[in-house]
C-alpha positions as CSV (number, residue, x, y, z in Angstrom):
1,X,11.5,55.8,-13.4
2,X,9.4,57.5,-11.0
3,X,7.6,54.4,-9.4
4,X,10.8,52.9,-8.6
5,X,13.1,55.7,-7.2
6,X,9.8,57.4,-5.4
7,X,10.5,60.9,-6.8
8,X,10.1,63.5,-9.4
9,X,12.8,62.8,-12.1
10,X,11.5,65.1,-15.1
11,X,14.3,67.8,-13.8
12,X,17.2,64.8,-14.0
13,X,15.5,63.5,-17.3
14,X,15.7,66.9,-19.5
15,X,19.1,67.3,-17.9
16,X,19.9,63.5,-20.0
17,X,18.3,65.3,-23.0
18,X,20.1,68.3,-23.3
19,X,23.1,66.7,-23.1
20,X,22.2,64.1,-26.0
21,X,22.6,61.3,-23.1
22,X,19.1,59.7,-23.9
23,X,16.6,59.9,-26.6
24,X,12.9,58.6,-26.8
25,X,12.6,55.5,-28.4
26,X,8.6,54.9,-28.3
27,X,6.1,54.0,-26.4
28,X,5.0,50.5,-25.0
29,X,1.7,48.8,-25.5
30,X,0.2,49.8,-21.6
31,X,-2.0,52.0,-20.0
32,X,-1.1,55.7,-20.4
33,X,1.4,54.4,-22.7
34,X,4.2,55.2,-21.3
35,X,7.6,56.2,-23.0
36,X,10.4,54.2,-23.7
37,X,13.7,55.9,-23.8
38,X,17.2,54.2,-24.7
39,X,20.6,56.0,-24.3
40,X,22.4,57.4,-27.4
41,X,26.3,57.3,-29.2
42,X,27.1,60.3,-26.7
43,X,26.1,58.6,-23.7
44,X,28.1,55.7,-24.5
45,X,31.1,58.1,-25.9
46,X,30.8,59.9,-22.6
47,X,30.7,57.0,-20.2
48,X,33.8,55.5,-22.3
49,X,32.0,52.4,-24.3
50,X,31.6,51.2,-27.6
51,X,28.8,48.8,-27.0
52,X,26.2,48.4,-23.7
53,X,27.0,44.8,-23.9
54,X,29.7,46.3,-21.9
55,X,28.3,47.3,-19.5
56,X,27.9,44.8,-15.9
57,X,24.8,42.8,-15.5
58,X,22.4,44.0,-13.5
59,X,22.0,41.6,-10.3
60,X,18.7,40.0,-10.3
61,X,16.7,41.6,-7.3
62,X,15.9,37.4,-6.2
63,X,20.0,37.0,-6.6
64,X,20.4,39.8,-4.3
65,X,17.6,39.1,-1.5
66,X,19.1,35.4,-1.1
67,X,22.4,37.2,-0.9
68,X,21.3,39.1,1.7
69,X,19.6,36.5,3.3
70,X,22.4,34.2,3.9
71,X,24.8,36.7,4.9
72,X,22.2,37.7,7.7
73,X,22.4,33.6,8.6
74,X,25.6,33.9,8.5
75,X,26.1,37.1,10.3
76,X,23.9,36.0,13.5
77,X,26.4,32.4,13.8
78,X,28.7,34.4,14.0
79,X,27.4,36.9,16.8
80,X,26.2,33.3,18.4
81,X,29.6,32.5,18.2
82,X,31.3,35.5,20.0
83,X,28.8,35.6,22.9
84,X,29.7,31.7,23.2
85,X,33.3,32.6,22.9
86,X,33.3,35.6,25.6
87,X,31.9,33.5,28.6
């Protein structure tokens, strides 16, 4: 979690722990071997689930980038199209 947010998150993880939110679920076969956690009954009580296959997809970051991509296209023709459209 650290790498991708940029910033200490042991304080917001033992927050998740004491409240039964998350629970370590092992470790995975890399360097340092790092651990895994997955979210418990409680989180899914509190957050008003009965399943995580409830929960949205996440986006996939490619998705997203060519999302964000052709709205910029789209977002300078249409600039183009006011400056044309002032004169």
């Amino acid at each position: 979690m650290e790498q991708v947010r940029g910033v200490d998150s042991s304080s917001v993880l033992n927050g998740l722990f004491a409240k039964g939110l998350v629970e370590e679920r092992g470790r995975l076969e890399l360097p340092g071997r790092p651990l895994l956690y997955g979210t418990t009954q409680n989180f899914l009580r509190c957050m008003g689930l009965s399943s995580l296959e409830e929960l949205p997809e996440v986006p996939d970051p490619k998705d997203t980038d060519e999302q964000a991509n052709e709205n910029d296209a789209a977002d300078a023709a249409d600039d183009k199209q006011l400056k044309l459209e002032d004169v």
